[in-house]
C-alpha positions in Angstrom: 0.0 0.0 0.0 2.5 1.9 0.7 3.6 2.5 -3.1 0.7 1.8 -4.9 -1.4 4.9 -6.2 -3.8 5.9 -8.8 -4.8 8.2 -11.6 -8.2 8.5 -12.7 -10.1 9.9 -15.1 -13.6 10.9 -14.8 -16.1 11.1 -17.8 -16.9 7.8 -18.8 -14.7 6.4 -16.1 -16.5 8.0 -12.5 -19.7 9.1 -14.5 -21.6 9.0 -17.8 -22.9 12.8 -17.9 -24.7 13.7 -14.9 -25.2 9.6 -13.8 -22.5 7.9 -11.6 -21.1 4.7 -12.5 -22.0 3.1 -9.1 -19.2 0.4 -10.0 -16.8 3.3 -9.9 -17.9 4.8 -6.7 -17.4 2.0 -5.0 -14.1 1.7 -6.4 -13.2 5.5 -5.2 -14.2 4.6 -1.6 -11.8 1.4 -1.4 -9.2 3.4 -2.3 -9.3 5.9 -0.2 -5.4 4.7 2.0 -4.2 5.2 -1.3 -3.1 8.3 -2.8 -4.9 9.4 -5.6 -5.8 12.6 -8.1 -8.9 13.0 -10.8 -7.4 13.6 -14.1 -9.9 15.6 -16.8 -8.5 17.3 -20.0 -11.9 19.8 -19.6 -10.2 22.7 -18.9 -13.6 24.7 -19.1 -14.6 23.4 -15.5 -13.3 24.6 -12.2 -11.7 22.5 -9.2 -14.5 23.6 -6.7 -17.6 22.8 -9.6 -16.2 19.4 -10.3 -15.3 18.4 -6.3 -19.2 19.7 -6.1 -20.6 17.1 -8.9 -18.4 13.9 -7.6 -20.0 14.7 -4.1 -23.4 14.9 -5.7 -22.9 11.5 -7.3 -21.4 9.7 -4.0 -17.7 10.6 -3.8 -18.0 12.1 -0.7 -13.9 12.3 0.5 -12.8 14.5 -2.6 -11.3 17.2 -1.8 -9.8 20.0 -4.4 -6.5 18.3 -4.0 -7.5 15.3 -5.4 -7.9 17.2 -8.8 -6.0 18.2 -11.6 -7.5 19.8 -15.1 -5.8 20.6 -17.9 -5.9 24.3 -17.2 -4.4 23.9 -13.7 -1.7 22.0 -15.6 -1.6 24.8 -18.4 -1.2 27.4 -15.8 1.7 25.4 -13.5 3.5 24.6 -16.5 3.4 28.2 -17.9 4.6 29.6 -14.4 7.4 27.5 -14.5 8.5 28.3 -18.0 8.2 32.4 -17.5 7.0 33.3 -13.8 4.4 36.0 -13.9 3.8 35.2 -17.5 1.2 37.3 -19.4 -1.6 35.6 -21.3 -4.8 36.2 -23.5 -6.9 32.5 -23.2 -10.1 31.8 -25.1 -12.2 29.4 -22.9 -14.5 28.9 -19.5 -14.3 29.6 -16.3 -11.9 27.0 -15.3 -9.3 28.3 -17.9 -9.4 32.1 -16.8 -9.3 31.3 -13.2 -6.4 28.6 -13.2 -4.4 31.2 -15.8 -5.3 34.5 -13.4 -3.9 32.7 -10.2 -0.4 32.6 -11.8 -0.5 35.7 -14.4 -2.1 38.4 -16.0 -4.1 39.0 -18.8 -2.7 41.2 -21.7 -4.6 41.5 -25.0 -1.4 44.1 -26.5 1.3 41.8 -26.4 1.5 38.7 -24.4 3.9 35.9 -23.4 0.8 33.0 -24.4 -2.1 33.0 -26.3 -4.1 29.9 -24.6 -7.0 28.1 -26.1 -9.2 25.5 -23.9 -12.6 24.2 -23.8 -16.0 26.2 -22.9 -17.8 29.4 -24.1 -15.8 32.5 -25.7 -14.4 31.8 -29.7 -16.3 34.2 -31.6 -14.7 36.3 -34.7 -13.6 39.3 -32.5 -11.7 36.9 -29.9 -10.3 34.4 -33.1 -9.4 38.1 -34.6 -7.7 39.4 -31.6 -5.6 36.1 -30.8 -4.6 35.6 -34.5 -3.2 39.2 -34.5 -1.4 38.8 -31.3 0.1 35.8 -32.8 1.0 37.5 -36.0 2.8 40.4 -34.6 4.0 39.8 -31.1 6.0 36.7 -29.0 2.9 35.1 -28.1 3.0 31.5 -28.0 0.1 29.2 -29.2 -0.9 27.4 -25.9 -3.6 24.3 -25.9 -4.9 22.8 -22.8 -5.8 19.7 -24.5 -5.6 18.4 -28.1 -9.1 16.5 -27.7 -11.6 16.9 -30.6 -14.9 16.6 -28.6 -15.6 15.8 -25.6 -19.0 14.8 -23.8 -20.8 17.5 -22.2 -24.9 18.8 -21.8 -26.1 21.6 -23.6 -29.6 22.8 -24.2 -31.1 20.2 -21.4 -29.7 17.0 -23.0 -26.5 15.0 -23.5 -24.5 16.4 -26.9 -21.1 16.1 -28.1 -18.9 19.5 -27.8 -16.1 20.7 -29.4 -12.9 19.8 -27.7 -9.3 21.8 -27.2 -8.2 20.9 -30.3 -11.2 21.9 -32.2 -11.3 25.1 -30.7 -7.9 25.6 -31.4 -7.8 25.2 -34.8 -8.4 28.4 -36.3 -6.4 30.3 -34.2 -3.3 27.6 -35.7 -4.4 27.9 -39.1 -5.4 32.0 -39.0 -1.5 32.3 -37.6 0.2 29.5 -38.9 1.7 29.0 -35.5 1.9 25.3 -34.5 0.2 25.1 -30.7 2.0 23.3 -27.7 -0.5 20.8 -25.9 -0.5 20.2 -22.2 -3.5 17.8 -21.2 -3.3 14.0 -21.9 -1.4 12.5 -23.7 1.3 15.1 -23.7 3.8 14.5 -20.8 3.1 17.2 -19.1 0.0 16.7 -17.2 1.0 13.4 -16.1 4.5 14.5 -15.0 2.5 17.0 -12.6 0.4 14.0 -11.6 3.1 12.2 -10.1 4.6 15.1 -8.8 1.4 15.2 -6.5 1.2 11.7 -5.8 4.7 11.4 -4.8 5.1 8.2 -7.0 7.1 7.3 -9.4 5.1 6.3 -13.2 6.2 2.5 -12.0 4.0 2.8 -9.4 1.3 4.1 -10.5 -2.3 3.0 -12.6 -3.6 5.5 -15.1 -7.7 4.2 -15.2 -9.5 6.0 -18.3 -11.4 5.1 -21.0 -10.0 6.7 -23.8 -7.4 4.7 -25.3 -5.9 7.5 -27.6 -5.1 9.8 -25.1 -5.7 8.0 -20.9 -4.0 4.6 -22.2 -1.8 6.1 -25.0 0.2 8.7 -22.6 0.7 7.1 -19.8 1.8 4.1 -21.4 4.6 6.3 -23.1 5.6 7.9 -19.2 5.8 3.8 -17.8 2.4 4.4 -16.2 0.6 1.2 -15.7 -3.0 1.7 -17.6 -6.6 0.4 -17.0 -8.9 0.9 -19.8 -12.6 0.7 -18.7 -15.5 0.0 -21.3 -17.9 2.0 -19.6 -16.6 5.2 -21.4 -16.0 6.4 -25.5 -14.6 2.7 -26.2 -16.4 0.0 -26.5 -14.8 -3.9 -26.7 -16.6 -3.9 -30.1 -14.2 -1.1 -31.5 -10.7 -1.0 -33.6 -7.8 -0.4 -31.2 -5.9 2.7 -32.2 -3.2 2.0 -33.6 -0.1 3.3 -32.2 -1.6 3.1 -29.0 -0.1 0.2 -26.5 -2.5 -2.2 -24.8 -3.8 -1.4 -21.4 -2.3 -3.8 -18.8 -5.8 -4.4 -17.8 -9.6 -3.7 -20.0 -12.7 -4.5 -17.8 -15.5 -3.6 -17.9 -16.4 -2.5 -14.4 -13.8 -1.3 -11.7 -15.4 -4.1 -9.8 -13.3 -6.4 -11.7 -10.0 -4.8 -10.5 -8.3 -6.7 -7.4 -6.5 -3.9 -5.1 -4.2 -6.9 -3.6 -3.0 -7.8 -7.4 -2.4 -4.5 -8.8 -0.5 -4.0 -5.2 1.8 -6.9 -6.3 2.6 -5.3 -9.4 4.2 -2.0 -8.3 
């Protein structure tokens, strides 16, 4: 117990929309003598708003320390490459709030230009970014490279666009690649083990995306767990360049603690 500790991503893994995955709660609450952290690549949401949900659905011991979004990873990393960095982000409430707690906003002639997921991208903010990046020493930031992600919109359960969607015009209107932060890129999961105090041989990244939970941890060393109960299905093509998960189930119910103990 005393090495073992866990990664864990949350939509599709903890909950499907707004409905817990009881299999998964259950899982949460044994363990608890383990140190763990909530992984999400949603950089619209904030810490406090997504410690609020998993306590609505039955995770009642989170605490904001047992969370890391890509925008809290954005914002760590860009403090440690220019301290007191200026910035102009497109994106919600999570993205502005994680960015504001390190740096500034400047719409004249920042250090980052930072994209993420939520409400904002509209032809004066694409306008504003592009030129920034045309004519300053702006870098083209990305919380997250996803596509889509899962969300609700209009009272229902719809598909939004993702990071890298929302990025794209800003890379194309500039011709400035972007860095990426979330999953799979490095970074986030470096800062994950940084909080865990574990090293990647030692930890289990659980998600259920392979192209991005299983496919970047694998590449750090992290031990993977792919759950069905998510965007894949058993039914569908394996990414390719992506390595197997050490383990696939289908419910966290399946998972031994004692076994995956013996492995680290």
């Amino acid at each position: 117990m005393d090495h073992l500790g866990f990664l864990i991503d949350m939509d599709g893994v903890i909950y499907r929309g707004d409905k817990a995955i009881p299999e998964a709660i259950a899982f949460v609450e044994k363990i608890q003598d383990y140190p763990y952290l909530f992984l999400t690549n949603n950089s619209a949401v904030t810490p406090q708003s997504i410690k609020e949900k998993l306590s609505g659905i039955g995770v009642s011991r989170c605490e904001i320390e047992h969370i890391l979004t890509s925008a809290m990873a954005t914002a760590d990393y860009l403090q440690g490459q220019k301290p007191g960095f200026t910035y102009y982000a497109v994106g919600g409430p999570g993205l502005h709030a994680a960015l504001n707690a390190y740096g500034r906003k400047d719409e004249n002639d920042p250090d980052f230009v930072v994209i993420g997921e939520g409400e904002g991208l509209d032809y004066d903010t694409l306008t504003i970014g592009i030129n920034i990046l045309l004519q300053g020493k702006a870098r083209l930031i990305g919380t997250n490279p996803d596509v889509n992600l899962n969300g609700t919109r209009w009272g229902k359960q719809v598909t939004l666009p993702g990071g890298g969607a929302l990025i794209a015009p800003f890379q194309v209107g500039s011709c400035k690649e972007p860095l990426f932060i979330g999953k799979p890129n490095p970074v986030m999961y470096r800062q994950g083990l940084k909080r865990l105090n574990r090293e990647a041989g030692e930890v289990f990244m659980i998600g259920d995306r392979p192209e991005t939970d299983i496919k970047g941890a694998a590449k750090m060393g992290i031990r993977t767990i792919l759950v069905t109960t998510g965007r894949y299905r058993r039914y569908d093509p394996y990414p390719e360049d992506t390595p197997l998960p050490d383990f696939m189930v289908d419910s966290l119910a399946e998972m031994d603690l004692s076994q995956l103990q013996s492995m680290v």
